[in-house]
N, C-alpha and C positions, 0 to 999 in steps of 0.2 A: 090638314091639321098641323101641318110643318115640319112632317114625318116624311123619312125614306123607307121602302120595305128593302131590307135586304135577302132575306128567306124565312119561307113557309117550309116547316118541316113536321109530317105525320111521323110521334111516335109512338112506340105499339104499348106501352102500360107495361101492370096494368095502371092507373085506366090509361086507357089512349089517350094520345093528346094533337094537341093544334100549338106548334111553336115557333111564333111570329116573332122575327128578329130583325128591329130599326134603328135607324138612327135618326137626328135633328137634320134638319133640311141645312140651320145655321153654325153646323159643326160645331157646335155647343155638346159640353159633354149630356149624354141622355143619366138624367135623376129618377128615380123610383116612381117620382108624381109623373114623369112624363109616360113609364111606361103602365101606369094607372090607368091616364088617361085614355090612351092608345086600345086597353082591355074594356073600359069601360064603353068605349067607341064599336068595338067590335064583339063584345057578349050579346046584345039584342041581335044583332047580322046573324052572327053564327048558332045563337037559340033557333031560328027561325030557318036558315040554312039547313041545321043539324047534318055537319059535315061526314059524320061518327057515327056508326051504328053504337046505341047501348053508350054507358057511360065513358066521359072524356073531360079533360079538362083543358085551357086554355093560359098557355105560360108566353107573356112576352117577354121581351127583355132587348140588351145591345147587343152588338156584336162583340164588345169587349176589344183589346187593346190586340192578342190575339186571333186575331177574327179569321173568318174563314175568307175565301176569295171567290166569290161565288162569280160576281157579275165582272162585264168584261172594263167599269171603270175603277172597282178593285184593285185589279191588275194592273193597269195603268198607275193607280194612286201611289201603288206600293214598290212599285219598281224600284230594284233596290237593297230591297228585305229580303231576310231571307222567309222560306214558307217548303213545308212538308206537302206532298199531292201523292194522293192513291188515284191509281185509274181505274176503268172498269174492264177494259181489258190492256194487254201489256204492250208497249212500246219500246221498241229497238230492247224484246226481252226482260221489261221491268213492270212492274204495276205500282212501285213505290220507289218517291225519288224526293231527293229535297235536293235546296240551289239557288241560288238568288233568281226573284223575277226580274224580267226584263221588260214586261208589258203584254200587249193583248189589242187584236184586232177583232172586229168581230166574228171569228171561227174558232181563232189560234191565242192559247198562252203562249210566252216563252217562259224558260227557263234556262239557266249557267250553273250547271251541277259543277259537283267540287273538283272535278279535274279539268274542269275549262269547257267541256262540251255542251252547244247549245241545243235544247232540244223544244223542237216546237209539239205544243198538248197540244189536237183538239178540245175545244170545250166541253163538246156533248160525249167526252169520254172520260171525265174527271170527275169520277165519284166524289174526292173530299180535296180539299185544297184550302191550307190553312195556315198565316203570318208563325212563323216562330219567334217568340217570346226574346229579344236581346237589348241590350243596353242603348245601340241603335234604333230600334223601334219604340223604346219606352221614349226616348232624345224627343224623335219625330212626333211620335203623338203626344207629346205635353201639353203643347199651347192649344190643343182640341180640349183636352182633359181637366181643362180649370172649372173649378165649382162656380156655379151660377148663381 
């Protein structure tokens, strides 16, 4: 459809939900109709899947300018930015750290927290990880961001 997933996320209501988060293949900013389209694409799938016990709804949308850093080209895009990460459990003593990214291999984020120090995430221990919001970042994503 010319769609990227960026994340599938169950939230618990109520009702529960199914909250699918994309973007355009053409780095075109994603519009309302696009993520219409996207729901209308995936309501008969997931009627028929019924992913949800008992009632739920289905919210898509973008990732927003903000976004989180889920996959490992993410990371790479944004290198750079700065970006807040909670882990799931603590590393060198912390479970919350912000810092500029550095990038992402297929295992490991990095990150350069504010006193210089590099610190490499595993992935599969980064509960949230998410671009903070700066004058720099709005800069960068502009020319993605124009109305179609």
């Amino acid at each position: 459809m010319g769609y990227e997933l960026v994340r599938v996320a169950l939230t618990g209501g109520p009702p529960a939900g199914v909250q699918i988060m994309a973007e355009r293949t053409d780095g075109a900013t994603m519009a309302v109709a696009d993520c219409e389209a996207i729901s209308r694409a995936l309501d008969a799938v997931l009627d028929v899947a019924d992913p949800l016990p008992g009632a739920w709804a289905l919210e898509v949308s973008s990732p927003g300018i903000d976004r989180p850093l889920v996959r490992m080209k993410d990371w790479n895009r944004f290198a750079g930015h700065l970006a807040r990460v909670e882990l799931a459990l603590p590393i060198e003593g912390r479970r919350r750290m912000s810092g500029t990214v550095l990038g992402a291999d297929e295992k490991t984020a990095r990150l350069r927290l504010g006193d210089g120090a590099e610190v490499a995430l595993p992935l599969g221990a980064i509960r949230r990880a998410r671009l903070v919001l700066t004058e720099a970042l709005i800069r960068a994503t502009a020319p993605t961001r124009q109305s179609n």
